[in-house]
C-alpha positions in Angstrom: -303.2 -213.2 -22.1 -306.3 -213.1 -20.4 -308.2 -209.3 -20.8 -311.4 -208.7 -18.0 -313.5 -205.6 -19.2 -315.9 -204.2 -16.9 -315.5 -200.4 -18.2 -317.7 -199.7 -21.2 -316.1 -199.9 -24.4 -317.5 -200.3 -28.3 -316.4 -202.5 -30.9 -314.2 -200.2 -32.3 -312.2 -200.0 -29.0 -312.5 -203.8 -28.7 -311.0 -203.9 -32.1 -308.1 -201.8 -31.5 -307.3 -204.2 -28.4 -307.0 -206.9 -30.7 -304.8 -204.9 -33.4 -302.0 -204.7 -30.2 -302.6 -208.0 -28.8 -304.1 -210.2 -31.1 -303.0 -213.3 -28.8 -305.3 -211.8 -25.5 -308.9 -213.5 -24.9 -311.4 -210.8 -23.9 -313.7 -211.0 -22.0 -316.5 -208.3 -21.0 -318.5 -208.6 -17.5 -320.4 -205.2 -16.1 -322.4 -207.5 -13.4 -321.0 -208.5 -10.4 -321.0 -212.3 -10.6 -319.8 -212.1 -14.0 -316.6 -210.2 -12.8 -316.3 -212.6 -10.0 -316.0 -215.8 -12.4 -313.6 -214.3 -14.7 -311.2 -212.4 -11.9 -309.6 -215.6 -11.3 -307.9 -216.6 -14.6 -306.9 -212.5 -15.8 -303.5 -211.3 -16.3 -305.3 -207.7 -16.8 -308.5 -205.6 -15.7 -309.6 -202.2 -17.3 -312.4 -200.6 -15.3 -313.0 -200.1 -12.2 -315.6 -202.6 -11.5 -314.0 -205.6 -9.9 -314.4 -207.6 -6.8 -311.7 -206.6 -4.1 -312.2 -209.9 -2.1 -311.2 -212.3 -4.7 -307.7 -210.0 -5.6 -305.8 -213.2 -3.3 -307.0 -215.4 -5.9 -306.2 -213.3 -9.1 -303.1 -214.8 -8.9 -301.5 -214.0 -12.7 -302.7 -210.2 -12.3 -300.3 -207.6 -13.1 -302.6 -204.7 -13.5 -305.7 -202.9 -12.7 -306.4 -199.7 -14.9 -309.6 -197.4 -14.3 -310.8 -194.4 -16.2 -310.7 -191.9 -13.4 -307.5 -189.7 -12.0 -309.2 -190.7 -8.3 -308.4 -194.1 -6.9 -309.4 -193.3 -3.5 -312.9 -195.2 -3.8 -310.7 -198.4 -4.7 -307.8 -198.7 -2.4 -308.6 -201.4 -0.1 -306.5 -203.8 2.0 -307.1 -206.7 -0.4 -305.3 -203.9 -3.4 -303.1 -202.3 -1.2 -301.6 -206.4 -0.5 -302.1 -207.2 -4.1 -298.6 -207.0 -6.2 -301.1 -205.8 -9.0 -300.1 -202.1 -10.7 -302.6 -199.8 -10.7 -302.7 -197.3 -13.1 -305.1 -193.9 -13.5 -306.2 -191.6 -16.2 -303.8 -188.7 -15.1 -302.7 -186.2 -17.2 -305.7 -185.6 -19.6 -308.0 -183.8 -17.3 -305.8 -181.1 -16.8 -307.7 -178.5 -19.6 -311.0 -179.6 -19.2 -310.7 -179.0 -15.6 -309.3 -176.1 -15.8 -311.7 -174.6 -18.2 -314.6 -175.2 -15.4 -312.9 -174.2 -12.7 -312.8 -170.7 -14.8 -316.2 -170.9 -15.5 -317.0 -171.2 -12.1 -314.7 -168.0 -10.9 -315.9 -166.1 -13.6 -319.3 -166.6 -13.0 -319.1 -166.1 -9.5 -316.8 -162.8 -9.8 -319.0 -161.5 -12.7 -322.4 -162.4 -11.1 -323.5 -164.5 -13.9 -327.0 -166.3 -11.8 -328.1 -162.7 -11.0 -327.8 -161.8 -14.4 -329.3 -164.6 -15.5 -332.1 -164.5 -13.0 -332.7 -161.3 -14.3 -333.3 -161.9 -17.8 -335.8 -164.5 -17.0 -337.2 -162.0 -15.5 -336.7 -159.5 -18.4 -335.1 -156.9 -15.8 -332.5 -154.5 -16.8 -330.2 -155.1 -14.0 -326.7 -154.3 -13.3 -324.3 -155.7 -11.4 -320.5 -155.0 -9.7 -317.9 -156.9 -10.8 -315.3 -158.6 -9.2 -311.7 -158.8 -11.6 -309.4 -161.7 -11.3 -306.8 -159.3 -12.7 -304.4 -159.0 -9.6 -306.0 -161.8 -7.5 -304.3 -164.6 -5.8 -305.2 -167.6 -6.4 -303.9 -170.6 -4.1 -304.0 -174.2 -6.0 -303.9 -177.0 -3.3 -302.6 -180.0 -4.9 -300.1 -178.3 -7.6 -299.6 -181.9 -9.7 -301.0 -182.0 -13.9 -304.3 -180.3 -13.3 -303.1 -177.7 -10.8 -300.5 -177.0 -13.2 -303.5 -176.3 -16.1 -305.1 -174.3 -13.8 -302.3 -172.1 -13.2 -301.4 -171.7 -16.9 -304.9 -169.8 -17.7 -305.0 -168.0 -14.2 -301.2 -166.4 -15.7 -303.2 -165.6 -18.8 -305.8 -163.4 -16.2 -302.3 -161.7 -14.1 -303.1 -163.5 -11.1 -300.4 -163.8 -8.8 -300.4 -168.0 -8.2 -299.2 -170.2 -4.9 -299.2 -174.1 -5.6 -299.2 -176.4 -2.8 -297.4 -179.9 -3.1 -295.9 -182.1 -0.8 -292.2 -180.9 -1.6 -290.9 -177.5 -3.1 -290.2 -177.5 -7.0 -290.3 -174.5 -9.4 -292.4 -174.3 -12.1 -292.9 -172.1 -14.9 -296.7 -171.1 -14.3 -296.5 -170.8 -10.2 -295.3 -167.7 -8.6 -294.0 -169.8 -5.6 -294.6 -173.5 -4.8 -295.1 -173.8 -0.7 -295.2 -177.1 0.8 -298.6 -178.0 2.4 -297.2 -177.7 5.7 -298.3 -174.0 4.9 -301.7 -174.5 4.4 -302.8 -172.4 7.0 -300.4 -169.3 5.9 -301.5 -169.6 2.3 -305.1 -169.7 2.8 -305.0 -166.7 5.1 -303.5 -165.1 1.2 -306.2 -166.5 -1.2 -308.8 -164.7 -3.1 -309.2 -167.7 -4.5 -308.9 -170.9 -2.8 -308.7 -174.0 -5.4 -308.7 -177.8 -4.7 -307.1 -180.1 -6.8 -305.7 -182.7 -4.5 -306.4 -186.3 -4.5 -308.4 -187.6 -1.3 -306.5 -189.5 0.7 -306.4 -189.8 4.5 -304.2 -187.0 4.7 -306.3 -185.0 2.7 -310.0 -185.8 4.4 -311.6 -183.0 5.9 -308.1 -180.8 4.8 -310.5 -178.2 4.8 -312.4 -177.4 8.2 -313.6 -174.6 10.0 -310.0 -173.9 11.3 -309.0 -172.9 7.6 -312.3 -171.5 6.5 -312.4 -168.8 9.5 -308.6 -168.0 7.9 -310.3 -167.2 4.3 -310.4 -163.2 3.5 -314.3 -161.8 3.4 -314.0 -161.6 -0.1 -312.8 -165.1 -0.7 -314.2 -168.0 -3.1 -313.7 -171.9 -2.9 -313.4 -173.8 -5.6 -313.1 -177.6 -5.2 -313.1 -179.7 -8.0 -311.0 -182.3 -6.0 -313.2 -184.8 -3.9 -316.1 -184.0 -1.5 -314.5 -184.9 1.3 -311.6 -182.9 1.4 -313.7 -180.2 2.9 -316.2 -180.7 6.1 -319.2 -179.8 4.1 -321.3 -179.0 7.4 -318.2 -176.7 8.6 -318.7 -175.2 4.5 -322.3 -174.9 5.3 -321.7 -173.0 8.5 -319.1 -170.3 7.0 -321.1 -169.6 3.9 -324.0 -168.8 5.8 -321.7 -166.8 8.2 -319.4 -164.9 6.3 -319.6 -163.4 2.5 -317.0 -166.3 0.8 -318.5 -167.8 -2.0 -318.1 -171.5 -3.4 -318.3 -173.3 -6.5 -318.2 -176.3 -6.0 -318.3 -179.5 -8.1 -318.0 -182.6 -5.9 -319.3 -183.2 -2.6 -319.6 -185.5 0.6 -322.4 -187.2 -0.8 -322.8 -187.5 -4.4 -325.3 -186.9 -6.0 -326.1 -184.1 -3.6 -329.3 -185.0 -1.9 -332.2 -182.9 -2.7 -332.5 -181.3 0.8 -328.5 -180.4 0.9 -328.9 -176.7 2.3 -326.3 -175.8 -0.7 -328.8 -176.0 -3.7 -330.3 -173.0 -2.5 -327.6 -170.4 -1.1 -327.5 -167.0 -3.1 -323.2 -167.7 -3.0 -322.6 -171.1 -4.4 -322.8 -172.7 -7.4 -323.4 -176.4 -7.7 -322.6 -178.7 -11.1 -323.1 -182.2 -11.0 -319.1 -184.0 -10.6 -318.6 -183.0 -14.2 -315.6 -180.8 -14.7 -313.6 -183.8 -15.7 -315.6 -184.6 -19.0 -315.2 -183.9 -22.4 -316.1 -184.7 -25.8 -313.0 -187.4 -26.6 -312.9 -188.7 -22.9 -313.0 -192.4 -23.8 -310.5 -191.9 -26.8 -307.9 -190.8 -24.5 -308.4 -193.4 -21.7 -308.4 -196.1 -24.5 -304.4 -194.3 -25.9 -303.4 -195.4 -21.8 -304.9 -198.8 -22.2 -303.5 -199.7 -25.5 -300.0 -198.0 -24.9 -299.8 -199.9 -21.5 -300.6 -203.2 -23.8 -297.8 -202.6 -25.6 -295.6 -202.0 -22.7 -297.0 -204.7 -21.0 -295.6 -207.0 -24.1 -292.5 -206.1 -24.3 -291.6 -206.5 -20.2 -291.4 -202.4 -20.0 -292.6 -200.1 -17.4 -296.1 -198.6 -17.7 -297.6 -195.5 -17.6 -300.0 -194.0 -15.4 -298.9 -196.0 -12.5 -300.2 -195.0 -9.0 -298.6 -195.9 -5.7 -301.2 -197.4 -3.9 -299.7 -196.7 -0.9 -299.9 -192.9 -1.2 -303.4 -193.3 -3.2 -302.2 -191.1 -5.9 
């Protein structure tokens, strides 16, 4: 069994490999034409460097797992032909995401940069709140993290519509719409969360059409992918209307220094981080080794991704 690393990993983790298949050569490339040379002769890759044009030649490949929940910067035609599995990290971003995404609302609703300006500034100033309490709040993308979302949004008595692809019940959502409602749910939302995958469905889901929809009072909350929303159309409404945004990915990352949203008085920026935590690698490295095991024994793994749907 032949093991091509191009993710980071320490000795420990590299030990741990070993302990479940003490039979596999590894092998650990970060620079391009090292990963090139050793593509070739691997029955498995973890990380998401590798070199989509020689996939036709990786001809004992049988899987490709990456660190991320997003695949959508790796599906390309030479993958998509590939009989490789893919396989994400889904399923333990789901708190850590969630706990942004309610730092974001809450520092929006409660005005948290004005207070903060303010005692920079030593200034006594008070501010009007905004509750959650009684809010909707619409989650596009209602999979694991949607799901997390909803839980602690329950725990603030907000009335909750997920958005999926088919109709399920849940025990978090008030309803579950299909996302052939988009529109209808939008016009609904005081707050308007994105936790969809980008795909090509998905690009630009959000556009002027649905942002002139969003109530006055409305916030945005995208901790999805950049281009789910037409950041210029974004641009246009916030400087329009009185929605806010916090928003934590973007069209083009990192956000270039002259990006007109570093500076409005109604969005807050972070840096593509709601997905990381303290134990981040520990718990991609429990997918890894228990898709080794599976991987031994001829079962089916975890985590897989149809590449087809990107997701």
């Amino acid at each position: 069994m032949q093991i091509l690393i191009t993710h980071k990993v320490t000795e420990d983790q590299i030990d741990a490999i070993k302990q479940v298949v003490p039979e596999a050569e590894i092998s650990l490339a970060r620079e391009e034409q090292d990963i090139a040379k050793l593509m070739p002769d691997s029955n498995i890759i973890w990380g998401s460097r590798f070199v989509p044009e020689l996939l036709p030649q990786c001809k004992q490949l049988a899987f490709i797992q990456v660190s991320s929940a997003g695949v959508d910067r790796l599906i390309s035609p030479e993958l998509l032909a590939h009989p490789a599995q893919l396989i994400n990290a889904r399923g333990i971003h789901g708190t850590t995401i969630a706990e942004h995404v309610f730092m974001l609302m809450l520092a929006l609703a409660r005005q948290l940069p004005d207070l903060h300006n303010a005692q920079a500034k030593r200034e006594w100033t008070r501010v009007s709140p905004v509750l959650l309490s009684g809010k909707t709040m619409v989650i596009v993308g209602y999979g694991s993290i949607g799901r997390a979302i909803a839980k602690r949004a329950k725990a603030f008595h907000m009335r909750i519509i997920g958005l999926k692809r088919r109709v399920t019940t849940d025990e978090w959502a008030d309803e579950i719409w299909t996302t052939s409602r988009l529109n209808e749910a939008i016009a609904l939302a005081d707050y308007l969360v994105l936790a969809t995958p980008l795909t090509e469905e998905t690009h630009h889901l959000i556009g002027d059409e649905q942002l002139t929809l969003m109530k006055d009072t409305a916030t945005l909350i995208n901790i999805a992918r950049g281009p789910v929303v037409d950041e210029q159309a974004l641009i246009a409404a916030l400087k329009r209307d009185t929605i806010k945004a916090g928003l934590d990915v973007f069209e083009q990352e990192p956000l270039p220094a002259d990006s007109e949203l570093w500076n409005m008085p109604n969005v807050l920026v972070t840096p593509h981080n709601a997905g990381d935590m303290p134990n981040y690698d520990d718990q991609v490295m429990s997918i890894f080794l228990e898709n080794l095991r599976r991987y031994k024994k001829g079962e089916q793994l975890i985590n897989l991704v149809d590449k087809q749907l990107g997701y």
